[in-house]
C-alpha positions in Angstrom: -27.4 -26.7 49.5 -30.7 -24.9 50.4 -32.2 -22.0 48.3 -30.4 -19.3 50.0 -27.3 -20.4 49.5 -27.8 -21.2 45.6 -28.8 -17.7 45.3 -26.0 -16.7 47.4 -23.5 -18.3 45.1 -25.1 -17.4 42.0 -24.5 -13.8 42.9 -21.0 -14.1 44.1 -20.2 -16.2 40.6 -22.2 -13.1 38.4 -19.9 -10.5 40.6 -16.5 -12.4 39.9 -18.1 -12.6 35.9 -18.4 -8.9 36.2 -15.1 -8.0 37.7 -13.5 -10.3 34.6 -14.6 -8.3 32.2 -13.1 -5.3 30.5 -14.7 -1.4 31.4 -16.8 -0.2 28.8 -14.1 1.6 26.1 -15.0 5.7 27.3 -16.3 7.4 23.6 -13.4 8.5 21.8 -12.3 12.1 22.2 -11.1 13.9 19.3 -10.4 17.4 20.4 -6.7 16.4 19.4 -6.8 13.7 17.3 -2.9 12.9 15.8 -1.4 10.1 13.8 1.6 8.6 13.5 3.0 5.9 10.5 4.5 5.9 7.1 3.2 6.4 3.6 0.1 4.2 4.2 -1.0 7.0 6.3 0.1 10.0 4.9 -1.7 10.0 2.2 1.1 8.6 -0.4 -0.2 7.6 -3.8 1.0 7.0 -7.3 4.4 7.1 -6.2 4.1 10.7 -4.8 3.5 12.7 -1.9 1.4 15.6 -2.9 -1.9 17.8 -1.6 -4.8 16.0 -3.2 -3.7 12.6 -1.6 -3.1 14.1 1.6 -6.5 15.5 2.4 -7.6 12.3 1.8 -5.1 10.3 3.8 -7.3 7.8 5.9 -6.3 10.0 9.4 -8.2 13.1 7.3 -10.7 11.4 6.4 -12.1 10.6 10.4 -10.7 14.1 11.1 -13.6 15.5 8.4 -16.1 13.1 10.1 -15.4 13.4 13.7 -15.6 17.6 12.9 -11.9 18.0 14.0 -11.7 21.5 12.6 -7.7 22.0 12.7 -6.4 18.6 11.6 -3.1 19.6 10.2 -0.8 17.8 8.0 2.4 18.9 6.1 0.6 19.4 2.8 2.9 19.5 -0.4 1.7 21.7 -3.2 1.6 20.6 -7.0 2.4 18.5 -8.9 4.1 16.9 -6.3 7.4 15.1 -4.8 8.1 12.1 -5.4 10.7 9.6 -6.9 10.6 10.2 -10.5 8.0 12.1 -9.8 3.6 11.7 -9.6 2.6 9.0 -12.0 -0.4 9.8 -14.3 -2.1 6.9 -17.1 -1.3 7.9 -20.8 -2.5 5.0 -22.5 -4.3 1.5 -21.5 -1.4 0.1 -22.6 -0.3 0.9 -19.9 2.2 3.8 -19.8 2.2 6.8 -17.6 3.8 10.2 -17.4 5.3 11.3 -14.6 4.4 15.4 -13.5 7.8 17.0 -12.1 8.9 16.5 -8.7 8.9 20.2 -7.7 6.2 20.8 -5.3 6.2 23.1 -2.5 5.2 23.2 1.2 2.3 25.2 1.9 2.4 25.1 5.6 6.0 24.6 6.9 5.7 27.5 9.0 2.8 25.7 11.2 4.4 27.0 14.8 3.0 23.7 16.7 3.7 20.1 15.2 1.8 18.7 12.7 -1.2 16.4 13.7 -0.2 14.2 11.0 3.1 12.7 11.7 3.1 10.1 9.3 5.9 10.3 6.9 6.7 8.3 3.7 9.4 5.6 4.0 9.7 5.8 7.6 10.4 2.6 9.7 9.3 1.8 13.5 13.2 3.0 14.4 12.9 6.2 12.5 9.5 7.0 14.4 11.6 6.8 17.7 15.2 8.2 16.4 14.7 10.0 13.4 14.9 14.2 13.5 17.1 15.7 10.3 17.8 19.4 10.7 19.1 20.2 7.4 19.3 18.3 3.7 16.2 17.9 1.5 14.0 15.0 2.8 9.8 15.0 3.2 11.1 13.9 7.0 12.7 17.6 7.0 9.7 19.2 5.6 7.1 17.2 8.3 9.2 17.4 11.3 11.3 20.6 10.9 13.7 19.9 13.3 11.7 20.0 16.2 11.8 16.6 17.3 11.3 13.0 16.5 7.6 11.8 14.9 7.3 10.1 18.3 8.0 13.0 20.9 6.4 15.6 18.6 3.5 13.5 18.9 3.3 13.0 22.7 4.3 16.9 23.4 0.2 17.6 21.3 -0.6 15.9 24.5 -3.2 13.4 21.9 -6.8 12.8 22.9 -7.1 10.1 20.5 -4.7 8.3 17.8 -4.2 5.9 15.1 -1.0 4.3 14.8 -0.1 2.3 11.9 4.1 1.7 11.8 6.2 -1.5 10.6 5.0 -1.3 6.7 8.5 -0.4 5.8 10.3 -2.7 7.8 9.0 -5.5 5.6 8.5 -3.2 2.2 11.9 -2.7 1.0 12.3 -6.5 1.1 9.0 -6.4 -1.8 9.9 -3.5 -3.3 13.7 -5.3 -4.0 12.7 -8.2 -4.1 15.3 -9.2 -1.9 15.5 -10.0 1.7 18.3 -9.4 3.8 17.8 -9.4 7.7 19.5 -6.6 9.6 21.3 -7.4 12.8 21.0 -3.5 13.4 18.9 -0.5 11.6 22.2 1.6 11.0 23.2 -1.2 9.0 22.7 -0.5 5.7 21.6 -2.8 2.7 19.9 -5.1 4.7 15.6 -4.8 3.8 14.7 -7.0 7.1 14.4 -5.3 10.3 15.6 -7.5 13.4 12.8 -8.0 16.0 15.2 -6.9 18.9 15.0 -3.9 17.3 11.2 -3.4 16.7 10.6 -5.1 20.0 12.7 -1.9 22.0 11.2 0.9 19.8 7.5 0.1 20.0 8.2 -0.4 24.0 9.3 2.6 23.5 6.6 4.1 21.1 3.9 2.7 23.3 5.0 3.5 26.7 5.6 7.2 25.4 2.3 8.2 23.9 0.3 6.3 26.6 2.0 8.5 29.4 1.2 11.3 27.0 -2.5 10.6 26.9 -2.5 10.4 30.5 -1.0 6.3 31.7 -3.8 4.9 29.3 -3.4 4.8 25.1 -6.6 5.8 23.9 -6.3 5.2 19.7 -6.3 2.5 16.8 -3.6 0.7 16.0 -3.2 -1.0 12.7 -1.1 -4.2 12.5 0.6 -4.8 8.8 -1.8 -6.6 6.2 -0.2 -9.5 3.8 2.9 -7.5 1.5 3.1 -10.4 -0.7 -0.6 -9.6 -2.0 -0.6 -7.0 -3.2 -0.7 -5.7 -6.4 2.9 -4.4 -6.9 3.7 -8.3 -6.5 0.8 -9.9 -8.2 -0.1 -8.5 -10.9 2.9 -9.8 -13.3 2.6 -13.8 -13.9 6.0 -16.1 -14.0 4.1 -17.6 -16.3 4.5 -16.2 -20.1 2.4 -19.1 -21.9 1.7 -22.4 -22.2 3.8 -24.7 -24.5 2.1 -25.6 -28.1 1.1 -28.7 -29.2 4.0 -31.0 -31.1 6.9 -29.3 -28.6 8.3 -32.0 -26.0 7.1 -29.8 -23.6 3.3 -29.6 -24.9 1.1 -28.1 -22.4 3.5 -27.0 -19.7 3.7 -23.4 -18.1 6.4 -21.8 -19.7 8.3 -19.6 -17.0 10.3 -16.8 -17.0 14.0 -16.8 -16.6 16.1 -16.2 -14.0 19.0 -17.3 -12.4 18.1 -17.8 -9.5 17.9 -21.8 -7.8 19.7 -22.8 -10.8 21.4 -26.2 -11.4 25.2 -25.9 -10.9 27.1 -24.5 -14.0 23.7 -23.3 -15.5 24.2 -19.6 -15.9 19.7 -18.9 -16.8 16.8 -21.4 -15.6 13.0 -20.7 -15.2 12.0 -19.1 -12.2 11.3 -21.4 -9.2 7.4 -22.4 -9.8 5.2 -20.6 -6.4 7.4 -17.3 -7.4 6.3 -14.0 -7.5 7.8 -11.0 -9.9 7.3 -7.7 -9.1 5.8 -5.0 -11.2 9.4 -3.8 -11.8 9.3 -7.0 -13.8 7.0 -5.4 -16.8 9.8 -3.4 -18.1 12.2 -6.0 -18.3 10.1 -8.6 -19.5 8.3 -5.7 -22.4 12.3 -5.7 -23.7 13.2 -9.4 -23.7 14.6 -10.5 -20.7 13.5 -13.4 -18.9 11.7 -15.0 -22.1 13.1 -17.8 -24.2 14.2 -17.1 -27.1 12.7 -20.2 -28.6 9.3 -19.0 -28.4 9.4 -15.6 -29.8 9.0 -15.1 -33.9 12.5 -14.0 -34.8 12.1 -10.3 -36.2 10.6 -9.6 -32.5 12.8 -6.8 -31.0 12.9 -8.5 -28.3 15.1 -11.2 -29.4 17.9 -8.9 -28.6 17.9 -9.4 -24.7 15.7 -13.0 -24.8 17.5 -15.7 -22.7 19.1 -13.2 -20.3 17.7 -13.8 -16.8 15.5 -11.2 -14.9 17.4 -10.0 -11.8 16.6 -11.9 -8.9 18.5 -9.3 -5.7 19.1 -5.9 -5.6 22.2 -4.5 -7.1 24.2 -1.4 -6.7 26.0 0.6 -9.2 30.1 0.5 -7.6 30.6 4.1 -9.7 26.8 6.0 -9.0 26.0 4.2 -5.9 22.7 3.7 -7.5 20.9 0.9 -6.8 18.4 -1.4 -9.2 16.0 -3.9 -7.5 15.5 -7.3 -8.5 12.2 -8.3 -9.6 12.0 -11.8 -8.5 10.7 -12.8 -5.2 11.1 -16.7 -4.3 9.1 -19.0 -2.1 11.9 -18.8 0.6 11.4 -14.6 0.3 8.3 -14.6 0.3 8.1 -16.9 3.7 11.0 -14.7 5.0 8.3 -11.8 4.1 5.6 -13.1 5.8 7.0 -14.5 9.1 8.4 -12.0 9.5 5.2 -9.9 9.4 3.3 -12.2 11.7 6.4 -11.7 14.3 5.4 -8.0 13.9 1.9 -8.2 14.4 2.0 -10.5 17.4 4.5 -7.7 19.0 1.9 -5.4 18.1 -1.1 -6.9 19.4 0.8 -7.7 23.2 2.5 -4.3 23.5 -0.5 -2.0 22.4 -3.2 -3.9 24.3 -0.8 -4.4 26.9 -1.1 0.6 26.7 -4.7 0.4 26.6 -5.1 0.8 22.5 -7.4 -0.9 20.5 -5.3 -3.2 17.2 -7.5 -3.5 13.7 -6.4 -6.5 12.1 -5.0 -5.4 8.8 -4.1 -9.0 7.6 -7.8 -9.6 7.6 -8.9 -6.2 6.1 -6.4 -6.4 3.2 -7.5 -10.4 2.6 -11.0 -9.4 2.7 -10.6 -6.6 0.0 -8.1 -8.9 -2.4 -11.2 -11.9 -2.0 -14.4 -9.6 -2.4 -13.3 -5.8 -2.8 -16.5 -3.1 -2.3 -19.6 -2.7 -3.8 -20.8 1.0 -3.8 -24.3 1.1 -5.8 -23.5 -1.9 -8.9 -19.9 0.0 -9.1 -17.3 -2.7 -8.1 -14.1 -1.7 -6.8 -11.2 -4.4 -6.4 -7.4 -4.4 -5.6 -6.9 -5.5 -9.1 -3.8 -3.5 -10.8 -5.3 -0.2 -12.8 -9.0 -1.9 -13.2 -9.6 -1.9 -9.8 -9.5 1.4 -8.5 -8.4 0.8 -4.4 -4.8 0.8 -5.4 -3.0 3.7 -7.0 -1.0 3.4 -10.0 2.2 2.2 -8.3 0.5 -0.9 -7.3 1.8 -0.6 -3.4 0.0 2.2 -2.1 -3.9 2.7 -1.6 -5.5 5.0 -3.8 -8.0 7.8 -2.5 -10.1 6.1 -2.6 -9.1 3.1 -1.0 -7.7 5.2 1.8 -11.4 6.1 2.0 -12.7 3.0 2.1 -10.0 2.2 4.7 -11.2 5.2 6.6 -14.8 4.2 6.5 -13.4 0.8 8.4 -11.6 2.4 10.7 -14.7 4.7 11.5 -16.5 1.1 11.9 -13.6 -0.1 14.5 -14.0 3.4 16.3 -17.7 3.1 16.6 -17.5 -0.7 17.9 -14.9 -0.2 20.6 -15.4 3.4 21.5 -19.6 3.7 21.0 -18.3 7.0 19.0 -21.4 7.4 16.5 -19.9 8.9 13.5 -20.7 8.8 9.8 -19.3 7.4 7.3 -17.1 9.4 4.6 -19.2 9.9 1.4 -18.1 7.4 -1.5 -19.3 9.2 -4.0 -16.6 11.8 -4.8 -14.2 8.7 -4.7 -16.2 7.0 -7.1 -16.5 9.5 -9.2 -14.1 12.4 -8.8 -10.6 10.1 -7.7 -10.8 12.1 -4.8 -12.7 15.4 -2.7 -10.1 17.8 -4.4 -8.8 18.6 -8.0 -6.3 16.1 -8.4 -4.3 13.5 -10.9 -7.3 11.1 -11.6 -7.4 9.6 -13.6 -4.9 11.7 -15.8 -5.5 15.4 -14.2 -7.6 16.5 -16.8 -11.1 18.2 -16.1 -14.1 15.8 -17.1 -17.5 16.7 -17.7 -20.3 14.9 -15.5 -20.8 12.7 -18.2 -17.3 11.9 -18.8 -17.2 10.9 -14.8 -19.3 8.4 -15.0 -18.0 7.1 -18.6 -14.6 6.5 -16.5 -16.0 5.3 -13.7 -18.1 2.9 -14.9 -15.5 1.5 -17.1 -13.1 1.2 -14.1 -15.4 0.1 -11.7 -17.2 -2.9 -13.5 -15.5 -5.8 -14.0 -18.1 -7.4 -16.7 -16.2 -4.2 -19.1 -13.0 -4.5 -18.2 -12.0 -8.4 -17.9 -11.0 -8.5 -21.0 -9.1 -5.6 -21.1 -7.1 -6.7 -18.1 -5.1 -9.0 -20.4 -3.5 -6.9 -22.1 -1.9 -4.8 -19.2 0.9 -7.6 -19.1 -0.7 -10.0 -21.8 0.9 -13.5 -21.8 2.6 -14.4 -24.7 0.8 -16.8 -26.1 -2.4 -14.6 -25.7 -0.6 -11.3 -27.4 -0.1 -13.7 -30.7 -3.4 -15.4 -30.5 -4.9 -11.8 -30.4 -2.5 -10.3 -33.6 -4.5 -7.9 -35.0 -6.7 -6.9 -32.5 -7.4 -3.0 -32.2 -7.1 -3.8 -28.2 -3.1 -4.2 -28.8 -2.7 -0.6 -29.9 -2.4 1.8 -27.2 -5.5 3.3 -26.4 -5.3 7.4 -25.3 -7.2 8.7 -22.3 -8.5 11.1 -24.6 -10.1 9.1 -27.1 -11.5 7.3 -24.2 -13.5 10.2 -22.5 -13.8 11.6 -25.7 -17.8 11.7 -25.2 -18.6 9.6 -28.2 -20.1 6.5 -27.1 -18.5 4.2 -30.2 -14.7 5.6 -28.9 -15.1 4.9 -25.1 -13.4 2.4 -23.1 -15.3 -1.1 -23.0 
């Protein structure tokens, strides 16, 4: 082969390299910019839906710093709804308050839809299907009767989107600790969506908004991070102790009880090892059940319920119709969890590429903040329960601001796969406020400057607070090796802001 004809092939080979890869991503347009999800992206935190966590909902968030000047969102006045109600800290013990669940729209009569259609406790079905016109629901309140989340969203004719749906076809499974699949989503009592069903409705979801934004998707989509690791499932340890020296089982994990995986006959057993309780858990275990009786001094109150197992499944009231969830998640549920997420995400990934969108990988944005967390100027935020400051007090949901740190990340994606050069969200009121508007952090009360950084340094630096995170859910045989110790008494929020520097938190 002569010189010309190398050449000749060389360029045919560089054309055909050219041709395989993808056009350059056009820079993200956010004249109307709209989102559609659940909770995780409506701003939910500490078990309520309310104003101050909205404006800082992740979608916000790149609203504010892509100078969308109309972002609008069905914002819920103080203090609040929610299921009891907002959660607030009272004490390190921990305990919290909850505010009343009697907040009120403040812009229901918004004549176009929202552009934030996430709504708390939706699934991927209720997205496509779901439109109440009467009752009292936050589904009412966002979509008013004029449509589903899905074709409200497509009529605003979207620009750009992020869509992050599926958390709650998985969460009611955690949050029950009980997994049931469902062979359809009007069946009720299952906590497992079937994949026929997700399959159809984010065909559906996907086909619809793409021919909205003109036969391309132009957006983010999130796929679901790991359930199972968070802190609403990690935080309480199976594990009350260690046996003593001179007992036949000297130096062996001593587990909660259950009765779950027990042998035939055998009415309460330790939990299977590799489980998981939920934070639901804390209550039970802070009144007796699930501990041995053998291991607790006999005046402890909580001889009256020791040796009665923690509830494994859900159960439901045959006279109220209300339901309790069980607290302990097994190995089998936990791999029923996660498959069942990784089924998700792979439908995800084929069917939104497949419209054009872009999918951030959640699983490896929620592992990366359980291993390292962020580190914003020596503070240290990390997913763990209370200390850490990234999740919210009901140990599911983000707290402002992780939903800003998740923003910020988001903002990253955008600018790598659109070329959008946008700034990052400020960390600081985060860091040092709970959030960009007066809020419930940390208890709702009004702190001076110096008080700010009192609280956030003692949240925020793990060197301070390691060995105060023990006594959150101490073990056993810690709580009576530590008898005496002023750390066991509840320690007020008030004392600790207090401004004198021998009463604060350390």
């Amino acid at each position: 082969m002569n010189i010309k004809n190398l050449l000749r092939t060389a360029a045919t080979l560089a054309a055909a390299v050219l041709l395989a890869l993808p056009a350059a991503a056009q820079q993200a347009d956010f004249t109307t910019f709209v989102s559609i999800g659940d909770s995780l992206s409506g701003g939910f935190l500490d078990s309520c839906w309310v104003e101050y966590g909205q404006r800082d909902s992740y979608p916000a968030i790149i609203a504010r710093q892509a100078g969308v000047s109309a972002f609008e969102q069905p914002l819920i006045g103080k203090p609040g709804l929610g299921s009891p109600g907002c959660m607030y800290l009272t004490s390190l013990a921990p305990t919290f308050g909850y505010r009343p669940s009697t907040g009120l729209p403040l812009n229901l009569t918004l004549a176009r839809p929202y552009n934030n259609l996430s709504i708390p406790g939706f699934t991927i079905h209720d997205v496509v299907t779901t439109n109440p016109t009467s009752g009292a629901s936050l589904a009412l309140l966002t979509l008013r009767g004029k449509g589903t989340a899905l074709l409200q969203a497509a009529s605003l004719k979207p620009t750009f989107m992020t869509i992050y749906v599926g958390n709650n076809d998985i969460f009611s499974a955690i949050t029950s600790a009980t997994t049931i699949p469902c062979p359809d989503p009007a069946v009720p009592g299952c906590t497992l969506t079937s994949m026929s069903s997700i399959n159809a409705d984010l065909d559906t979801i996907f086909n619809t908004l793409k021919a909205a934004q003109g036969g391309t998707g132009k957006g983010v989509v999130l796929n679901l991070g790991d359930g199972p690791s968070i802190p609403f499932v990690t935080t309480v340890s199976p594990v009350l102790g260690i046996y003593p020296a001179g007992t036949p089982a000297a130096g062996q994990p001593i587990y909660a009880l259950s009765n779950v995986g027990c042998p035939t006959g055998v009415p309460v057993c330790p939990v299977p090892p590799g489980s998981y309780l939920t934070l639901v858990a804390a209550q039970y275990l802070q009144a007796g059940y699930g501990i041995p009786c053998a291991i607790l001094p006999p005046t402890d109150p909580r001889q009256a319920n020791c040796n009665k197992p923690l509830p494994d499944n859900y159960s439901v009231n045959p006279t109220t119709g209300a339901v309790s969830p069980g607290v302990v998640l097994t190995p089998p549920e936990v791999a029923a969890i996660r498959l069942e997420i990784q089924q998700i995400n792979a439908a995800i990934q084929t069917k939104a590429t497949a419209a054009g969108y872009r999918v951030m990988d959640m699983q490896a944005w929620f592992s990366d903040i359980i291993a390292h967390g962020r580190s914003y100027g020596g503070l240290n935020a990390t997913a763990a329960y209370l200390a850490g400051g990234i999740f919210s007090y009901d140990g599911a949901h983000l707290s402002s601001l992780g939903y800003a740190i998740l923003a910020n990340d988001v903002i990253n994606f955008i600018k790598a796969n659109y070329g959008n050069n946008l700034a990052q969200a400020d960390m600081y009121p985060y860091l040092f406020n709970g959030d960009t508007s007066a809020g419930g952090y940390p208890i709702g009360a009004a702190l001076s400057p110096d008080e700010q950084i009192a609280w956030a340094a003692a949240i925020f630096a793990p060197d301070t607070w390691q060995e105060n995170l023990k006594y959150i859910f101490p073990h056993l045989n810690l709580h009576h090796a530590v008898s005496g110790n002023p750390l066991d008494a509840p320690i007020s929020i008030d004392r600790a802001v207090s401004g004198d520097g021998s009463d604060r938190v350390h």
